[in-house]
mmCIF file of the N, C-alpha and C atoms, coordinates in Angstrom:
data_MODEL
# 
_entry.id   MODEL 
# 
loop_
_atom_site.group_PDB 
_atom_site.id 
_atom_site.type_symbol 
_atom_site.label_atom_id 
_atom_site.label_alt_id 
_atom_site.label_comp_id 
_atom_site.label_asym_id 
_atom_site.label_entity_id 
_atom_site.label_seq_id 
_atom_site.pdbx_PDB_ins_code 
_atom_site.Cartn_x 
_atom_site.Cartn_y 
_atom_site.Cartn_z 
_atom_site.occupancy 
_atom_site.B_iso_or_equiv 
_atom_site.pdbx_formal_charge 
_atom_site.auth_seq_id 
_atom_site.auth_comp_id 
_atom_site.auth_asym_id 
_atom_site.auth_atom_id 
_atom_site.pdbx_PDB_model_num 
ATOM 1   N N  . UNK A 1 1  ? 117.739 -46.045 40.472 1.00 0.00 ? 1  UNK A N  1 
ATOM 2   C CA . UNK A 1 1  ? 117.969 -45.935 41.889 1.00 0.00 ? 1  UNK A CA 1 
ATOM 3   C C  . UNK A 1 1  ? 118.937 -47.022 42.361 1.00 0.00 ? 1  UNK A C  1 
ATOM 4   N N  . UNK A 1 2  ? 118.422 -48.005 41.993 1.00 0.00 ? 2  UNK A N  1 
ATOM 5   C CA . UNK A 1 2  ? 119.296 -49.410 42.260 1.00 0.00 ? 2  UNK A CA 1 
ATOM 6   C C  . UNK A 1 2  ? 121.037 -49.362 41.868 1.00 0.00 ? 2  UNK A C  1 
ATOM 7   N N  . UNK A 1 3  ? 121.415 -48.703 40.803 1.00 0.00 ? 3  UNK A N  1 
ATOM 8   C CA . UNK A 1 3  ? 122.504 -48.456 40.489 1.00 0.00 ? 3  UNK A CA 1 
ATOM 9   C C  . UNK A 1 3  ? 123.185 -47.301 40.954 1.00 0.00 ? 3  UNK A C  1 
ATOM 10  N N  . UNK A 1 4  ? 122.505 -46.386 41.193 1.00 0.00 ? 4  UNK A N  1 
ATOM 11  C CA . UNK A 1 4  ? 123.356 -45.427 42.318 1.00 0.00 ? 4  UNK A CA 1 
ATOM 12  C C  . UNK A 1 4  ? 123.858 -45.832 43.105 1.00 0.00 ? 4  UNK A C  1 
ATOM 13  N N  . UNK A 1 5  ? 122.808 -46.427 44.094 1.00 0.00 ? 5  UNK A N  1 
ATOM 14  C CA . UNK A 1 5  ? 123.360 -47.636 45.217 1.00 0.00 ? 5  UNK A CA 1 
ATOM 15  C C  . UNK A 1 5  ? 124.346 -48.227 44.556 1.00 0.00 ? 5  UNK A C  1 
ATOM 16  N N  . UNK A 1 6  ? 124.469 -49.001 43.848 1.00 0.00 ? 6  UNK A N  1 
ATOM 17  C CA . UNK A 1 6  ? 125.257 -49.980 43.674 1.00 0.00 ? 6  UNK A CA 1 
ATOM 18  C C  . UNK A 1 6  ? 126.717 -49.422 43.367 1.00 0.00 ? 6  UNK A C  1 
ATOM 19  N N  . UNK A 1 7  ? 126.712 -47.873 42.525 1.00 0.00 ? 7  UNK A N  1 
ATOM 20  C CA . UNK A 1 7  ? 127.563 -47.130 42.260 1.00 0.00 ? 7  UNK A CA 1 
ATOM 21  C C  . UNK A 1 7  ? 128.533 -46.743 43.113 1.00 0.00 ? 7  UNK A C  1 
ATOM 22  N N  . UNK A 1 8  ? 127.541 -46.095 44.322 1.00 0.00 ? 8  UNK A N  1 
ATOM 23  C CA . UNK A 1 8  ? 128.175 -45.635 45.674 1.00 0.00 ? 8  UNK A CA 1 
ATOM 24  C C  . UNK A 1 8  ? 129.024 -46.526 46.566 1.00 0.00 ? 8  UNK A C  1 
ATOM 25  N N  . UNK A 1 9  ? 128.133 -47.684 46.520 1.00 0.00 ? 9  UNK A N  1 
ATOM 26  C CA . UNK A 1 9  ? 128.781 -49.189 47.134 1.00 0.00 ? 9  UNK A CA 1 
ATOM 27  C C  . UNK A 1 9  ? 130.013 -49.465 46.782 1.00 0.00 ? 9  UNK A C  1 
ATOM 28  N N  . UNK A 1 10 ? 130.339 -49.549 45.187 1.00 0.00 ? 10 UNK A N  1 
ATOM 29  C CA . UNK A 1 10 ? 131.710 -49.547 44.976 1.00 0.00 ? 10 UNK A CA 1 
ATOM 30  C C  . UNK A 1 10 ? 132.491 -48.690 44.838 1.00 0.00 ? 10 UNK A C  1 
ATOM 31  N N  . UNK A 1 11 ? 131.954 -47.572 44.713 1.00 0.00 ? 11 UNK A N  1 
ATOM 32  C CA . UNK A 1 11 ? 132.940 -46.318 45.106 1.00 0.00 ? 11 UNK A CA 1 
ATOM 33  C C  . UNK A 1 11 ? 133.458 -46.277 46.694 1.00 0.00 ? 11 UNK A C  1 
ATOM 34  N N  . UNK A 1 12 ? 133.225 -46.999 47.673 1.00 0.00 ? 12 UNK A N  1 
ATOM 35  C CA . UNK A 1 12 ? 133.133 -47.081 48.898 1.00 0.00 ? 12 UNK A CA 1 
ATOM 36  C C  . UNK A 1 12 ? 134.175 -48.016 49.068 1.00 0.00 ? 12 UNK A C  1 
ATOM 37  N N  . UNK A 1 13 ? 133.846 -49.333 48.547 1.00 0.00 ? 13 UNK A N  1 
ATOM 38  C CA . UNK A 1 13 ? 134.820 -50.507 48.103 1.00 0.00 ? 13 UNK A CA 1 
ATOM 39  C C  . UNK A 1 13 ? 136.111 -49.838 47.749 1.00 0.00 ? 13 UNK A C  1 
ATOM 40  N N  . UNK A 1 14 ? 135.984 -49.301 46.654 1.00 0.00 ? 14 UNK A N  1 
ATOM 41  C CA . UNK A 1 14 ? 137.164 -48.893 45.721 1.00 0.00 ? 14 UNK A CA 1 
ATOM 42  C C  . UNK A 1 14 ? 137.992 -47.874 46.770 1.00 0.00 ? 14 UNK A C  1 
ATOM 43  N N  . UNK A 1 15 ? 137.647 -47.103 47.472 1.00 0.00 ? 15 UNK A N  1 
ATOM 44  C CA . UNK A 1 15 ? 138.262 -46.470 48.331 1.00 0.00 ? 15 UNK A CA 1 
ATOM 45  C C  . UNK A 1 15 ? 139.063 -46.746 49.731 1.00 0.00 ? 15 UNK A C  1 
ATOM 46  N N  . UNK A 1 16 ? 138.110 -47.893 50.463 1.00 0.00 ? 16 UNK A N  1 
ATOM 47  C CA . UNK A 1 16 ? 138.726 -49.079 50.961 1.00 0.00 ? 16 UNK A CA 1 
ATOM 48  C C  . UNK A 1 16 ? 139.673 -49.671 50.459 1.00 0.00 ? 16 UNK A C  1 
ATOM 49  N N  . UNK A 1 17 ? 139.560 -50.307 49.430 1.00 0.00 ? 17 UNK A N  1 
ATOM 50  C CA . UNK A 1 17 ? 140.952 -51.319 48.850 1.00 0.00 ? 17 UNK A CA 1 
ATOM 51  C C  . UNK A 1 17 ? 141.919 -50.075 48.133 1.00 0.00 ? 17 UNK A C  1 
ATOM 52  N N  . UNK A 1 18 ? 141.764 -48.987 47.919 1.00 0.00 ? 18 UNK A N  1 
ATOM 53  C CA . UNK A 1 18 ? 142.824 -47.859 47.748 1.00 0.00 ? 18 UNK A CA 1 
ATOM 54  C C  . UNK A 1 18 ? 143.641 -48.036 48.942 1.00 0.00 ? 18 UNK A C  1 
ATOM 55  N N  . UNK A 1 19 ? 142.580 -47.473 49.982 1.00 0.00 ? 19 UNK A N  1 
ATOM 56  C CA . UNK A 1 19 ? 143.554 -47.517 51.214 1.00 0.00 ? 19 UNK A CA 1 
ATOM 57  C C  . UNK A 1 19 ? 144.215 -48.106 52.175 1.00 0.00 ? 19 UNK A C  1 
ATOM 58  N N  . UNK A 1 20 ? 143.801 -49.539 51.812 1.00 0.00 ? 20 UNK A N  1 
ATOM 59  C CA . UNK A 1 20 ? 144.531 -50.881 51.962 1.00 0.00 ? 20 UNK A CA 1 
ATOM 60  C C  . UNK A 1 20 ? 145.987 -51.078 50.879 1.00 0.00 ? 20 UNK A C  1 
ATOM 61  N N  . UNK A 1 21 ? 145.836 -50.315 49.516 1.00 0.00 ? 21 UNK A N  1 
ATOM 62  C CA . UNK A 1 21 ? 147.101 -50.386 48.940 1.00 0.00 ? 21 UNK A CA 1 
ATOM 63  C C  . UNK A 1 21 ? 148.417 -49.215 49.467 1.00 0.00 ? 21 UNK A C  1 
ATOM 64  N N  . UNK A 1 22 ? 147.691 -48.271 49.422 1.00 0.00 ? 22 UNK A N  1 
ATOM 65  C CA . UNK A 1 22 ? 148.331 -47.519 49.940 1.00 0.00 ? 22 UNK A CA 1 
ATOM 66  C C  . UNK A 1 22 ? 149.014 -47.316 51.453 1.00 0.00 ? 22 UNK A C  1 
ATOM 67  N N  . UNK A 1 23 ? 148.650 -47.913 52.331 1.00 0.00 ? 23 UNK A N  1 
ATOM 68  C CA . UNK A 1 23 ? 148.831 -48.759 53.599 1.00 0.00 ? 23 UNK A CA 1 
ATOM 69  C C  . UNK A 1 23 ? 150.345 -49.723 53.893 1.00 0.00 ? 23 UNK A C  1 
ATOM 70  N N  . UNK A 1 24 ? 150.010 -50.831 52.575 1.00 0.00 ? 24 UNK A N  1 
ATOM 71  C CA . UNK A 1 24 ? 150.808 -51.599 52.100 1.00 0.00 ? 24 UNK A CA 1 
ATOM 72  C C  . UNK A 1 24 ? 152.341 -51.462 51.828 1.00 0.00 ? 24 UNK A C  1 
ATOM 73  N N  . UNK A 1 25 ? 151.830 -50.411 50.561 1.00 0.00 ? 25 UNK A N  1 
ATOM 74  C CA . UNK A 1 25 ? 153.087 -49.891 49.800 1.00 0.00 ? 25 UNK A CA 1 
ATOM 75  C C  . UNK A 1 25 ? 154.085 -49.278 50.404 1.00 0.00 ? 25 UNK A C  1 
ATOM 76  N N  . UNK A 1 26 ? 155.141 -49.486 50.069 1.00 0.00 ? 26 UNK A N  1 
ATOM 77  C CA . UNK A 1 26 ? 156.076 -48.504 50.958 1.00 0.00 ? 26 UNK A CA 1 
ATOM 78  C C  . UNK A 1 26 ? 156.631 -47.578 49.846 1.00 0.00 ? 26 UNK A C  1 
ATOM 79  N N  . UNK A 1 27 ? 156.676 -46.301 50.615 1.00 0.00 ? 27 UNK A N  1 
ATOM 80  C CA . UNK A 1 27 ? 157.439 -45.139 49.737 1.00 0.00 ? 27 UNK A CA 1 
ATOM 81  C C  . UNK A 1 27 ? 158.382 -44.475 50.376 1.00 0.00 ? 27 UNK A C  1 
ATOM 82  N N  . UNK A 1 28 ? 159.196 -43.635 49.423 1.00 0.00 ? 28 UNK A N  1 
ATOM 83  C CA . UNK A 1 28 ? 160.623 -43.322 49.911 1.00 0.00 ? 28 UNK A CA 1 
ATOM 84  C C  . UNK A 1 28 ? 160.635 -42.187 51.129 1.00 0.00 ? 28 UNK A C  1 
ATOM 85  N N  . UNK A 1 29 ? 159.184 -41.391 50.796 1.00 0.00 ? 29 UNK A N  1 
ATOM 86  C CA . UNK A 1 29 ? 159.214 -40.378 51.738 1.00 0.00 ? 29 UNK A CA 1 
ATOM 87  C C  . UNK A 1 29 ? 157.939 -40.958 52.808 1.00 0.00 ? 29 UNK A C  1 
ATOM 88  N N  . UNK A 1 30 ? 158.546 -41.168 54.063 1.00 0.00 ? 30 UNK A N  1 
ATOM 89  C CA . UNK A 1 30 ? 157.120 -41.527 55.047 1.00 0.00 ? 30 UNK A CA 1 
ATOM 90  C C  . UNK A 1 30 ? 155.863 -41.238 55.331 1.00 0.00 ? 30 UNK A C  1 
ATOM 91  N N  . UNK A 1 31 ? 156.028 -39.728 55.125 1.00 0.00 ? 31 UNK A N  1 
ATOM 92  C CA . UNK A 1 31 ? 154.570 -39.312 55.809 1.00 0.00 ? 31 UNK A CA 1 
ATOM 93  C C  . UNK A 1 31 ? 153.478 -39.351 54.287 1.00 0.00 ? 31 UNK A C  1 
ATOM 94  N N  . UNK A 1 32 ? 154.281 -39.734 53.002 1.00 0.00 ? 32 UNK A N  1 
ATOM 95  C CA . UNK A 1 32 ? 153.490 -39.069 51.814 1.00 0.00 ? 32 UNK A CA 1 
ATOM 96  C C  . UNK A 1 32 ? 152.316 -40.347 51.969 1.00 0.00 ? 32 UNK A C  1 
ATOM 97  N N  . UNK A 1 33 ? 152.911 -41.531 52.010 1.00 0.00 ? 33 UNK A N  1 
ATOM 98  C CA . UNK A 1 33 ? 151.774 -42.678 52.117 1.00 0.00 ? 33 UNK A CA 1 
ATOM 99  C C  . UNK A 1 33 ? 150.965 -42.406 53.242 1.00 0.00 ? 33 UNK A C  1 
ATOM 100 N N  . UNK A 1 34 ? 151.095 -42.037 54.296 1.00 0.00 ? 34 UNK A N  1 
ATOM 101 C CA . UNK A 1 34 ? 150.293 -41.789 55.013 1.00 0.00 ? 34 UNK A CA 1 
ATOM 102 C C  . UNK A 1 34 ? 149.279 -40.993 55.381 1.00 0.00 ? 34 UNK A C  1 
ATOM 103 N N  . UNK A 1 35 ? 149.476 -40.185 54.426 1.00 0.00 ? 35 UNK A N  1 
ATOM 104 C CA . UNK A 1 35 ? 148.315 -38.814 54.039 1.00 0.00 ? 35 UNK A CA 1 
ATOM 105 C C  . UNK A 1 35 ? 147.629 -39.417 52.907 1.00 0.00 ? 35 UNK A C  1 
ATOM 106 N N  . UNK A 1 36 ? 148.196 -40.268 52.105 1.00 0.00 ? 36 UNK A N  1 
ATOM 107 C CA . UNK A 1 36 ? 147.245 -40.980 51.208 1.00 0.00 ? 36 UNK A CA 1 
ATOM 108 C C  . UNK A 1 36 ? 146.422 -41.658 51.533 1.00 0.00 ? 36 UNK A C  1 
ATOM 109 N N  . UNK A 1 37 ? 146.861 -42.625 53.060 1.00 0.00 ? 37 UNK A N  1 
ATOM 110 C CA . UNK A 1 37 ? 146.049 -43.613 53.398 1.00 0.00 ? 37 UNK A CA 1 
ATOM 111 C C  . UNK A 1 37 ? 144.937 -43.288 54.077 1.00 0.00 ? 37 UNK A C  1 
ATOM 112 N N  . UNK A 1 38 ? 145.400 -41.516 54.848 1.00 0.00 ? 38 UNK A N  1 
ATOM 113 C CA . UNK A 1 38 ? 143.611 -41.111 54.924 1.00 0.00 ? 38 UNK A CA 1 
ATOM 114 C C  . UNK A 1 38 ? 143.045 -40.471 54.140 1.00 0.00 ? 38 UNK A C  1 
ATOM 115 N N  . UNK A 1 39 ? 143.563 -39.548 53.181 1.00 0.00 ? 39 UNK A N  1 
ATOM 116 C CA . UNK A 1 39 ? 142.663 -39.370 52.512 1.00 0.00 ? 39 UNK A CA 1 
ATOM 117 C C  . UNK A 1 39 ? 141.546 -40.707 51.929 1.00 0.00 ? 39 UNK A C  1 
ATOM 118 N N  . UNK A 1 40 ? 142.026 -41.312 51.401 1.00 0.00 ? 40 UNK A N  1 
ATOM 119 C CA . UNK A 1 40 ? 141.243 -42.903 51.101 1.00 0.00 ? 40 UNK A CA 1 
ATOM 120 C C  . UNK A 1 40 ? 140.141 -42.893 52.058 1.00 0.00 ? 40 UNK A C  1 
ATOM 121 N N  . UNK A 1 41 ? 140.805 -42.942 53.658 1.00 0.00 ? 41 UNK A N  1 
ATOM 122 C CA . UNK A 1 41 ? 139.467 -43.335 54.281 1.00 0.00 ? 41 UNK A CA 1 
ATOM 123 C C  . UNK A 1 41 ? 138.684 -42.484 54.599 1.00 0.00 ? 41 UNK A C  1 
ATOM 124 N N  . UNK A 1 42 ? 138.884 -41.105 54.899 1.00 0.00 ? 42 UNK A N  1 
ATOM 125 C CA . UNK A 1 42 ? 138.135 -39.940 54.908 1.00 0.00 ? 42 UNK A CA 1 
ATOM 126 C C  . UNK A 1 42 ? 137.000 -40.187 53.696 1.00 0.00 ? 42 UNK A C  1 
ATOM 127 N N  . UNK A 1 43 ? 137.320 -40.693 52.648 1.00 0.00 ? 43 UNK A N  1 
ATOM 128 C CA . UNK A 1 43 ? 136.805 -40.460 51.333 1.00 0.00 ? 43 UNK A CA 1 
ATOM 129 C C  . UNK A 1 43 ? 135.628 -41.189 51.617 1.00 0.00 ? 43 UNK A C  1 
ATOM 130 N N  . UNK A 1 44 ? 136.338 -42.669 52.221 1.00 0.00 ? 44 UNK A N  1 
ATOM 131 C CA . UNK A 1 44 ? 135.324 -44.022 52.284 1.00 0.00 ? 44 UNK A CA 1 
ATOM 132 C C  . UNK A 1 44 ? 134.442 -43.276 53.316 1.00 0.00 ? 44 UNK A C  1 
ATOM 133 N N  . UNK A 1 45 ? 134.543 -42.944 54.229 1.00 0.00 ? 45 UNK A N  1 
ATOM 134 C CA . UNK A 1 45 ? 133.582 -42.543 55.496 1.00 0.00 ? 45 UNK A CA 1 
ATOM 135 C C  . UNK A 1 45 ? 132.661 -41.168 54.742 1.00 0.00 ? 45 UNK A C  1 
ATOM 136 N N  . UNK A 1 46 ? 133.211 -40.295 53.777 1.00 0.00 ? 46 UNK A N  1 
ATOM 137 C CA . UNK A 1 46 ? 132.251 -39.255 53.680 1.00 0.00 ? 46 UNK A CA 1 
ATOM 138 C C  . UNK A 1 46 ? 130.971 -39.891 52.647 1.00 0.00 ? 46 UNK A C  1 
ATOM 139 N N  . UNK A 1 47 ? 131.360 -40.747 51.504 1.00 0.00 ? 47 UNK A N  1 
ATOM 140 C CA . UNK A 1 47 ? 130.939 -41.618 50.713 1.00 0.00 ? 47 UNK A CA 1 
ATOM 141 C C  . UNK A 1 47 ? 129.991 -42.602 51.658 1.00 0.00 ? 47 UNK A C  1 
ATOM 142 N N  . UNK A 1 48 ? 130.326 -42.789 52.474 1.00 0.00 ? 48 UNK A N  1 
ATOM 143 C CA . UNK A 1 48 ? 129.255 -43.816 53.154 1.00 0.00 ? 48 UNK A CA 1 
ATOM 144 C C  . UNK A 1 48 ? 128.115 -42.965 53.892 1.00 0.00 ? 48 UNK A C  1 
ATOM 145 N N  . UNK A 1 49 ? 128.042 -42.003 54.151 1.00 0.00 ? 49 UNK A N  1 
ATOM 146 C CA . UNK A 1 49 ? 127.735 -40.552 54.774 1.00 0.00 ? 49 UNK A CA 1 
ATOM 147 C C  . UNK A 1 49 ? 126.588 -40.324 54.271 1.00 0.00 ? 49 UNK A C  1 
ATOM 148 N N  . UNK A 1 50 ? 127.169 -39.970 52.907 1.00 0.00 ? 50 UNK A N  1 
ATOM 149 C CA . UNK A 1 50 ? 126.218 -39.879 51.558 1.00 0.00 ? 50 UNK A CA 1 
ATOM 150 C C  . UNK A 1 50 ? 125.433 -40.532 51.746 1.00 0.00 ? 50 UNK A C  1 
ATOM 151 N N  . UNK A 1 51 ? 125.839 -41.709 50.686 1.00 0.00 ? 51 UNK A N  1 
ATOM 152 C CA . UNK A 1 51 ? 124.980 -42.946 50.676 1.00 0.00 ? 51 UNK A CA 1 
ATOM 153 C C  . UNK A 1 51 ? 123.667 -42.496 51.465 1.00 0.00 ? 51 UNK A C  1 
ATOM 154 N N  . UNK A 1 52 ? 124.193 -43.236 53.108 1.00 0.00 ? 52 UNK A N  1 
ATOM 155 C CA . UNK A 1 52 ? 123.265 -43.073 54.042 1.00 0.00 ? 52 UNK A CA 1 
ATOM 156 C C  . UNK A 1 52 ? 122.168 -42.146 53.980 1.00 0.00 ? 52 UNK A C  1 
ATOM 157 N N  . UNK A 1 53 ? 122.563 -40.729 54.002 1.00 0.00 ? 53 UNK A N  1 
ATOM 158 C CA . UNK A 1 53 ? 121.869 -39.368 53.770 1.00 0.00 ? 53 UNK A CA 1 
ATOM 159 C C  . UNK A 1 53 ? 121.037 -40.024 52.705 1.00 0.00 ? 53 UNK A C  1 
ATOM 160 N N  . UNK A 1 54 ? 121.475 -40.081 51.131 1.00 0.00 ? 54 UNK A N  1 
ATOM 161 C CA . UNK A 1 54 ? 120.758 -40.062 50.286 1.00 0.00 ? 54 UNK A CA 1 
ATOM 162 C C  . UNK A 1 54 ? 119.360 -41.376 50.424 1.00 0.00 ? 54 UNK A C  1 
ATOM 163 N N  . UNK A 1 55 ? 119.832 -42.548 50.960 1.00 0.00 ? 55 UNK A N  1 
ATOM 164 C CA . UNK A 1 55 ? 118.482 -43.414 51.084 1.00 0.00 ? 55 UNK A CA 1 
ATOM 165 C C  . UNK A 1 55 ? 117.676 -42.853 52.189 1.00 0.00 ? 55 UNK A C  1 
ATOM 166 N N  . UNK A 1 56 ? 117.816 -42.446 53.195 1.00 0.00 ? 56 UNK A N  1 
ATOM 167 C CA . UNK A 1 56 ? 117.058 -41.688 54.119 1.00 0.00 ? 56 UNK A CA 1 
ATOM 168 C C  . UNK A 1 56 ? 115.944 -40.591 53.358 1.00 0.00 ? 56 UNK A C  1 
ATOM 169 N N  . UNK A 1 57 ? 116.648 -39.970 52.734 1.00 0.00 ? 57 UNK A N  1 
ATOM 170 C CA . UNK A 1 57 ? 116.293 -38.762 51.786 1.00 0.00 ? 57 UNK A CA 1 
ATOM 171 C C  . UNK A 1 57 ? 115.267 -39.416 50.469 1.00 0.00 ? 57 UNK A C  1 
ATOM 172 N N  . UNK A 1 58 ? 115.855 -40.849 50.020 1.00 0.00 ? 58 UNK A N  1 
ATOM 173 C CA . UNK A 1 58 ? 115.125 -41.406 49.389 1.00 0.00 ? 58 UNK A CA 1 
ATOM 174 C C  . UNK A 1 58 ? 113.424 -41.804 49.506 1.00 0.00 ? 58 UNK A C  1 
ATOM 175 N N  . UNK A 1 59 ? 114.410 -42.308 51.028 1.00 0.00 ? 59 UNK A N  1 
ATOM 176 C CA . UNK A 1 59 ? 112.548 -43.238 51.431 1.00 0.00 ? 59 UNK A CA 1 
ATOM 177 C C  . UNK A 1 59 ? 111.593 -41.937 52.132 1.00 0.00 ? 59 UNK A C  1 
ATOM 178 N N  . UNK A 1 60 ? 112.055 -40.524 52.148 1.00 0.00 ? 60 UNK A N  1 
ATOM 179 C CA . UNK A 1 60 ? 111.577 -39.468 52.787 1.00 0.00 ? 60 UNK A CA 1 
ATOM 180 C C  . UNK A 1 60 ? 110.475 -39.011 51.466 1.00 0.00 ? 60 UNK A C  1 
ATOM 181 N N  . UNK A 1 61 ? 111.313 -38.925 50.438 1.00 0.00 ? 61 UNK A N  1 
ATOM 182 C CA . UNK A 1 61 ? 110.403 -38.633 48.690 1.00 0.00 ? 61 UNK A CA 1 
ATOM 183 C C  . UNK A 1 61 ? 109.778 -39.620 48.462 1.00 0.00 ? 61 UNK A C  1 
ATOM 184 N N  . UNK A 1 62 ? 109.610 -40.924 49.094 1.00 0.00 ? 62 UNK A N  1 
ATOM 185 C CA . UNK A 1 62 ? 108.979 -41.638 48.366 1.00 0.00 ? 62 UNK A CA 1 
ATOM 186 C C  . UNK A 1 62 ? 109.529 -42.728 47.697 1.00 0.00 ? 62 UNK A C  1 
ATOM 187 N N  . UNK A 1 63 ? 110.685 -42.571 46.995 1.00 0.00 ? 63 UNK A N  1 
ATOM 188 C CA . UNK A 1 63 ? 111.432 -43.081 45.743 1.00 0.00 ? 63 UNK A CA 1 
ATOM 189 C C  . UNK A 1 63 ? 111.512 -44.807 46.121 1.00 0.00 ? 63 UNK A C  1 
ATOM 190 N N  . UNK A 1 64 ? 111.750 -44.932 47.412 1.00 0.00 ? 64 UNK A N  1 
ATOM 191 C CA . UNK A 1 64 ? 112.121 -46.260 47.988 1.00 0.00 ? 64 UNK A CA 1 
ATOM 192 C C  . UNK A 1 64 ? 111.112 -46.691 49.102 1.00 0.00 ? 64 UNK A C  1 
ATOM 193 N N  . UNK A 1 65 ? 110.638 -48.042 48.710 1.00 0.00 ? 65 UNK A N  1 
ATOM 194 C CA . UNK A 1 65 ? 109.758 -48.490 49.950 1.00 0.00 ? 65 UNK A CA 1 
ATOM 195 C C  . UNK A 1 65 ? 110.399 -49.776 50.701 1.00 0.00 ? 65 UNK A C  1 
ATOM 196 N N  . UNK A 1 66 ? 110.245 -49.670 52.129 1.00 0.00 ? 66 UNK A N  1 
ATOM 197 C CA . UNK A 1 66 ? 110.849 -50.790 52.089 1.00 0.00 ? 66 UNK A CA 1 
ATOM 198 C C  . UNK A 1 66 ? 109.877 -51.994 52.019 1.00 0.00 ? 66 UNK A C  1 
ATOM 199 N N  . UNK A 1 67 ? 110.364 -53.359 51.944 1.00 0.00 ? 67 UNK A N  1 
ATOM 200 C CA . UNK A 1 67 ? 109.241 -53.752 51.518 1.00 0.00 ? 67 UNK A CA 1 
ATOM 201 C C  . UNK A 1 67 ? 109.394 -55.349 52.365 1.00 0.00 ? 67 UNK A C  1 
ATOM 202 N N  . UNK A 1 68 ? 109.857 -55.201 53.362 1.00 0.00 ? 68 UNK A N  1 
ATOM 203 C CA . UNK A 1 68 ? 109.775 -56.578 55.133 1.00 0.00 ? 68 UNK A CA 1 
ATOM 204 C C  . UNK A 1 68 ? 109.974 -57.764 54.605 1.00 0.00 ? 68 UNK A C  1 
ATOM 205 N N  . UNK A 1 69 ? 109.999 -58.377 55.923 1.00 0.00 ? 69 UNK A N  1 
ATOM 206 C CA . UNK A 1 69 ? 110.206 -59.423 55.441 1.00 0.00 ? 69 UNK A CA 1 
ATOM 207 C C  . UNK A 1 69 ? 108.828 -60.892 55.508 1.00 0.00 ? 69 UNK A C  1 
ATOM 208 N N  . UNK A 1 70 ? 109.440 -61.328 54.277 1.00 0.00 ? 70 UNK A N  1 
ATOM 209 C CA . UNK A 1 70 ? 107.642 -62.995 54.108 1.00 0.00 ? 70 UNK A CA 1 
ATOM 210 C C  . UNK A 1 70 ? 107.342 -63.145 55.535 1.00 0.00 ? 70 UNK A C  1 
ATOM 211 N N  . UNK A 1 71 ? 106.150 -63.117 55.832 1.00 0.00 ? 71 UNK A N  1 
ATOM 212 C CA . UNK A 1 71 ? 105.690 -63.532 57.081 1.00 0.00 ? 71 UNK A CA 1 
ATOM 213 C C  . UNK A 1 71 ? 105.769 -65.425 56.896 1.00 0.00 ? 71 UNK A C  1 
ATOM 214 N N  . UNK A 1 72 ? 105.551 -65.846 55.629 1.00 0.00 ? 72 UNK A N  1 
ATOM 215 C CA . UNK A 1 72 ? 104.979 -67.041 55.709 1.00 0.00 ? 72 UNK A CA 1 
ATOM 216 C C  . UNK A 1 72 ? 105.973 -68.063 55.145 1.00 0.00 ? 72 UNK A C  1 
ATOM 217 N N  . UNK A 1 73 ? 107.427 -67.657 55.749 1.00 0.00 ? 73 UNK A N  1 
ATOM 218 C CA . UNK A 1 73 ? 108.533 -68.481 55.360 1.00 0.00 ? 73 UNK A CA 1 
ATOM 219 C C  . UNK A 1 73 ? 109.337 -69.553 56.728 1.00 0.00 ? 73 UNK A C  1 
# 
């Protein structure tokens, strides 16, 4: 479970700093970087979507508890 998360997290990352390169870069034809740079974030926002959905969905089965915070700290 822990590594899905963690999976998704940087797939999220990785899509972010895509679309920070692609942002960056300059190319010969204008609009082509710029359809790159949303796809990237479309990607990052549906990916975070997920995520979300799926721990919701998680702690709904059971799979995940949350578990508060030390009272006695």
């Amino acid at each position: 479970m822990k590594l899905l998360i963690a999976l998704a997290l940087l797939g999220i990352i990785a899509a972010l700093a895509s679309a920070g390169v692609f942002m960056l870069k300059k190319s010969r034809d204008g609009d082509g970087r710029d359809n790159k740079m949303a796809r990237a974030l479309a990607l990052r926002v549906g990916l975070s979507i997920a995520l979300f959905l799926f721990v919701l969905f998680s702690y709904w089965m059971g799979w995940v508890q949350p578990s508060g915070l030390p009272v006695n700290r």
